[in-house]
N, C-alpha and C positions, 0 to 999 in steps of 0.2 A: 846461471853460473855453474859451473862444475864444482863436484867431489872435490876436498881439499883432505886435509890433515884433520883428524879428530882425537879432542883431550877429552877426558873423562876424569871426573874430580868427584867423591862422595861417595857414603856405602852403600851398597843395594845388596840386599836378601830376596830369597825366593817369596818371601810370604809378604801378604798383605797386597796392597792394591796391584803395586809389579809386576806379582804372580798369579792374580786373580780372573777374572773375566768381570771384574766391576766392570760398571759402567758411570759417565760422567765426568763433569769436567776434570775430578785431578786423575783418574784412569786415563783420560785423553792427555792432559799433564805422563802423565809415565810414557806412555807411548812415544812421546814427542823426545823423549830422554831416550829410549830402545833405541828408537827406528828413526835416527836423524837422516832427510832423503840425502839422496848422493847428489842429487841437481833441484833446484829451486831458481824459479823468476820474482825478480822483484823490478811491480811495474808503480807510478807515482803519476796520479792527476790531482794536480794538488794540491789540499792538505789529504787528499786519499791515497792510500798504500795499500795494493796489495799484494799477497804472496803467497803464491803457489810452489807449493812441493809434488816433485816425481812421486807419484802412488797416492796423488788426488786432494790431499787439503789444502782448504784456498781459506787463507785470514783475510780479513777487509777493515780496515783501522782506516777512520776517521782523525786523524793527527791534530785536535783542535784540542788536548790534554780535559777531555772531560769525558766520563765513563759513558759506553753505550753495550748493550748488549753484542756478545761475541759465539755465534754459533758453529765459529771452528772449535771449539773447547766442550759444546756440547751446554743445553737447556742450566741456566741460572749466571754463567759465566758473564763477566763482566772485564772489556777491558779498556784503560785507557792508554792513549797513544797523543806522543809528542814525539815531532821533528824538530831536530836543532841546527841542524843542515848539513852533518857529518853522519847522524844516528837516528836509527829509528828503538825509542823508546816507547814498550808494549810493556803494563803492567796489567793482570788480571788477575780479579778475584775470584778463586774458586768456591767460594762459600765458606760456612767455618772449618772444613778440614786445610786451607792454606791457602797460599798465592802461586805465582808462577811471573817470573819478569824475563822477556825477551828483550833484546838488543841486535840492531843489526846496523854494523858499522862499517863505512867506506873507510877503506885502508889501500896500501901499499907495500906490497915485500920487499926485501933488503934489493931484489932488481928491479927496481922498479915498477913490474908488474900488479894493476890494479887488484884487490882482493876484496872481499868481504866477510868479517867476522863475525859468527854470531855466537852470542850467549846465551844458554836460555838456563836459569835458576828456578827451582820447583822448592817451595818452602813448605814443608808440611806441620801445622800449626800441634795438633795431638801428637805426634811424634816427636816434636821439636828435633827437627831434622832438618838438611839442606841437602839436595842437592844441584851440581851445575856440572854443564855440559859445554864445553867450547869448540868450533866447530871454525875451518878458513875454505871458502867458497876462492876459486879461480873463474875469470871468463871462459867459456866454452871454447875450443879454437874456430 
C-alpha cells in the first residue's frame, strides 16, 4: 500500500533515546515513530501476519493473542498479536522502560476507496509519557 496522510500526536525532544544512538527495543520503538515507511505489505497465512516495510523491517505476529518473542524490535521484545477480522492488534513489551501498541486496520475513505490505518503508540513507563503516531496507507495503483 502506498504513502498516505501522516498525523503526529505527542512531545518529542532532542534528548534521550530519540536522539541517542541507543540500541534496543524502545530505540527501535522511536525509530518506528521517526521514520514511518512511505509503502508497506501486509501479507496474512492465517492466524500469521506479516509486514514488511520500504527500508527492510519485516514483523511476523502469530495472531493466536499469546506473547512470543519479536525480533523486529530487537533482543528481549515480546509481542502479542490478535485478529478480530477488521484489525490487527500488536501489543509489545519493551522491558521495564515501556510498551509500544500497533493497530493496523482495514478501512474506507469518504470515496470509497479501500485504506489502511495504522496506529502505532510507544508508552514510556520512566518517563511517563505517550507517544502516537497515525498513519492512512492507500493501495498502490
Amino acid at each position: 500500500m502506498g504513502g498516505g496522510s501522516h498525523e503526529h500526536r505527542g512531545h518529542r525532544s532532542g534528548a534521550g533515546p530519540s536522539g541517542s544512538s541507543e540500541q534496543g527495543p524502545v530505540a527501535t520503538a522511536f525509530r518506528l515513530l521517526r521514520n514511518a515507511p512511505p509503502i508497506l505489505v501486509v501479507t496474512q497465512t492465517g492466524e500469521q501476519f506479516e509486514i514488511v516495510e520500504l527500508g527492510g523491517r519485516l514483523a511476523r505476529w502469530k495472531a493466536d493473542d499469546r506473547s512470543h518473542a519479536d525480533e523486529s524490535l530487537g533482543a528481549g521484545a515480546e509481542t502479542r498479536a490478535r485478529w478480530d477480522g477488521v484489525t490487527i492488534h500488536a501489543e509489545s513489551d519493551l522491558g521495564p522502560r515501556g510498551t509500544l501498541t500497533q493497530n493496523y486496520t482495514l478501512g474506507q475513505g469518504a470515496d470509497g476507496e479501500r485504506q489502511l490505518h495504522v496506529t502505532t503508540t510507544l508508552r514510556l513507563t520512566r518517563e511517563d509519557r505517550t507517544l502516537t503516531l497515525r498513519r492512512t496507507y492507500v493501495p498502490a495503483p
